[in-house]
C-alpha positions in Angstrom: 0.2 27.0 -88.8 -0.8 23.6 -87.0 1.0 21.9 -84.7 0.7 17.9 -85.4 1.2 15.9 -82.2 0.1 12.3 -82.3 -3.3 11.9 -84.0 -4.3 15.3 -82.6 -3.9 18.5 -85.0 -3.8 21.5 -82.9 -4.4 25.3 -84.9 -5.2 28.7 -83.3 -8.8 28.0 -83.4 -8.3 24.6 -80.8 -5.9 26.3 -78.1 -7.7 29.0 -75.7 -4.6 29.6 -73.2 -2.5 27.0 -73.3 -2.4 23.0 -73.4 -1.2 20.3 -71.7 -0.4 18.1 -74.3 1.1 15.5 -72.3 2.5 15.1 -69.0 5.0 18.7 -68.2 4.7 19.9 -72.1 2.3 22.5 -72.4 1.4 24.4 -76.0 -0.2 28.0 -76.3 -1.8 30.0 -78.5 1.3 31.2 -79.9 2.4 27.7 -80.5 5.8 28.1 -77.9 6.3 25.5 -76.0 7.3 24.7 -72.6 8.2 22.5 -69.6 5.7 23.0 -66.4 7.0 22.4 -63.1 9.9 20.0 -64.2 10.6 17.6 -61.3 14.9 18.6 -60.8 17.4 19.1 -57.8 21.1 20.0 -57.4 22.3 18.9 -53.7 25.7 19.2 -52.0 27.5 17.9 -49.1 28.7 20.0 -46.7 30.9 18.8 -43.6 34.4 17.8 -45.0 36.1 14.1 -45.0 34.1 11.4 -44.4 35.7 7.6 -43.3 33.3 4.5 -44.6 32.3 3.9 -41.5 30.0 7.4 -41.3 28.0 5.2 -43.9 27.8 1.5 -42.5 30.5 -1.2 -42.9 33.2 -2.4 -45.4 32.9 -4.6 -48.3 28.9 -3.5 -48.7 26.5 -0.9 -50.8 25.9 2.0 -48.5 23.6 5.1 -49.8 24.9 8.3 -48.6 23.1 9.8 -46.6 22.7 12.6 -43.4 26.8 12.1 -42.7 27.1 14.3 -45.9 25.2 16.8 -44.5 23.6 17.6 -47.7 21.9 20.8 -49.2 19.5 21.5 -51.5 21.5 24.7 -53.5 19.2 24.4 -56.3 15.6 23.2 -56.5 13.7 23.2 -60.2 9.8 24.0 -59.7 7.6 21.0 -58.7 10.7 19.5 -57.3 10.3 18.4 -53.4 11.9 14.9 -54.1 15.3 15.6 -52.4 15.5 14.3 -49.1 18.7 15.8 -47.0 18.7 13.1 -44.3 18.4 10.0 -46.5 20.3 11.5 -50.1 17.2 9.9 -51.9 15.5 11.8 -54.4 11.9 10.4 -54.6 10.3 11.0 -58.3 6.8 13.1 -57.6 6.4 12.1 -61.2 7.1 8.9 -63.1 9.3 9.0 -66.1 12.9 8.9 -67.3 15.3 11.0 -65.3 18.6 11.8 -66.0 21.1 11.8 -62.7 24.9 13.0 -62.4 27.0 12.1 -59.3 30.9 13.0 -58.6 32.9 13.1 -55.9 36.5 13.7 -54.6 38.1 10.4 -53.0 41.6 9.7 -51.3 43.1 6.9 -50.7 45.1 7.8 -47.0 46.9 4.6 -46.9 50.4 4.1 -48.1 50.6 0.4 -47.8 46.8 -0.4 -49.0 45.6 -0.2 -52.3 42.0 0.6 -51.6 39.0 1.3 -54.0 35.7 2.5 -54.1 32.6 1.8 -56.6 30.7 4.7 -56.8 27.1 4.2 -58.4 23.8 5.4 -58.7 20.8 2.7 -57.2 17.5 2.8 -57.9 15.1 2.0 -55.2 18.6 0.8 -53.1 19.6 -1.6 -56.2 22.2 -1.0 -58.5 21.7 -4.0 -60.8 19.1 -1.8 -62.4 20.8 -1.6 -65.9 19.5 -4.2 -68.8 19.7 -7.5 -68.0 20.0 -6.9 -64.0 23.3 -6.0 -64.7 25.3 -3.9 -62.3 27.1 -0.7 -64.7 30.1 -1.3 -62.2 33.0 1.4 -62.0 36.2 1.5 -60.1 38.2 4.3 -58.9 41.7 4.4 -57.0 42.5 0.6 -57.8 46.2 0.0 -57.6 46.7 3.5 -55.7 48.4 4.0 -52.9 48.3 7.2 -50.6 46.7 9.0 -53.7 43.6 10.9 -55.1 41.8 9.2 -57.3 41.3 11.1 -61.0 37.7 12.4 -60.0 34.4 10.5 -59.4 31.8 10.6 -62.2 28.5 8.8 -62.7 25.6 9.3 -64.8 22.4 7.5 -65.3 18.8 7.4 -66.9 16.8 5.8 -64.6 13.1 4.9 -65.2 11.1 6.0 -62.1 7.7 5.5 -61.0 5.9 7.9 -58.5 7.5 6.8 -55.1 10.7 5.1 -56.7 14.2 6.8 -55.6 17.7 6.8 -56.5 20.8 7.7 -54.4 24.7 7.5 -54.8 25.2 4.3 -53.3 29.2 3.3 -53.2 30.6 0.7 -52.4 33.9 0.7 -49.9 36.3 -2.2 -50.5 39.6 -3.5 -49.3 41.5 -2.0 -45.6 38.8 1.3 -45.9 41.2 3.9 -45.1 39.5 5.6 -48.0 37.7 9.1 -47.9 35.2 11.4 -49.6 35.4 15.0 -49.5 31.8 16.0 -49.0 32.1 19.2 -49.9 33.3 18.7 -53.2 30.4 16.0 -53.7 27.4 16.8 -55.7 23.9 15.0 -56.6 21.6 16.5 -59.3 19.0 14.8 -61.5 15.8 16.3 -63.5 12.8 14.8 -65.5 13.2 14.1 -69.1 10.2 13.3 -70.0 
């Protein structure tokens, strides 16, 4: 049975092994498909509560980085992006990948209502949606000495070889806020 792809018709006579059709997909003789060395990571953090200040000063962007003493728990093949001292993952191949962040915050402070926004930047920026507009989310506004109800983010980023995203936050108000690194996680892979 061929196997139409583009312009290119591919039968059992035109497939010796397998092919590379286009960028990770690869096609064999048997016409199965699959995904070579897909770029992915899933990191964690790993040394309890963290202050703002283990990640630069109030009422500013400020990556995540070696304070969260992240690890590498799962690593996809191909995938040596993940850097545990800067929480960047560089893209070894350029495409559209698909990123998840969440974290546990507290707000310690009974008489401040503090917040966090928690995002994912690209290359350090987080106006990177259509537009140049920020995706801006807010968690623990209004609470006092509380949890907030979990930290979440997703993104599809387009990345070029080189390019990097990183959970980025962004600590407002008196900054008696905290993440629980050990219940914060990182993961992203290649879609295509």
């Amino acid at each position: 049975m061929p196997v139409y792809i583009g312009s290119t018709t591919y039968d059992a006579s035109s497939i010796s092994g397998a092919v590379s059709l286009t960028g990770n997909l690869n096609l064999t003789t048997s016409f199965a498909t699959s995904i070579g060395s897909q770029p992915s990571f899933y990191a964690g953090g790993r040394t309890g509560w963290l202050y703002y200040n283990s990640f630069g000063p109030l009422n500013s962007w400020n990556e995540l980085g070696s304070a969260m003493a992240w690890q590498v728990t799962q690593q996809g093949q191909g995938s040596y992006g993940f850097n545990t001292s800067t929480g960047r993952y560089t893209a070894p191949v350029a495409g559209n990948y698909y990123f998840y962040a969440q974290s546990y915050y507290l707000n310690d402070s009974s008489s401040t209502a503090n917040y966090i926004h928690f995002q994912i930047a690209r290359n350090g920026n987080v106006s990177w949606n259509v537009g140049g507009r920020t995706p801006y989310n807010i968690y623990s506004h209004g609470e006092k000495a509380s949890y907030a109800d979990g930290i979440n983010m997703s993104a599809i980023l387009n990345l070029g070889v080189g390019d990097y995203a990183s959970i980025i936050p962004y600590w407002a108000s008196g900054g008696s806020g905290r993440l629980y690194s050990d219940h914060s996680l990182f993961c992203g892979y290649l879609l295509g």
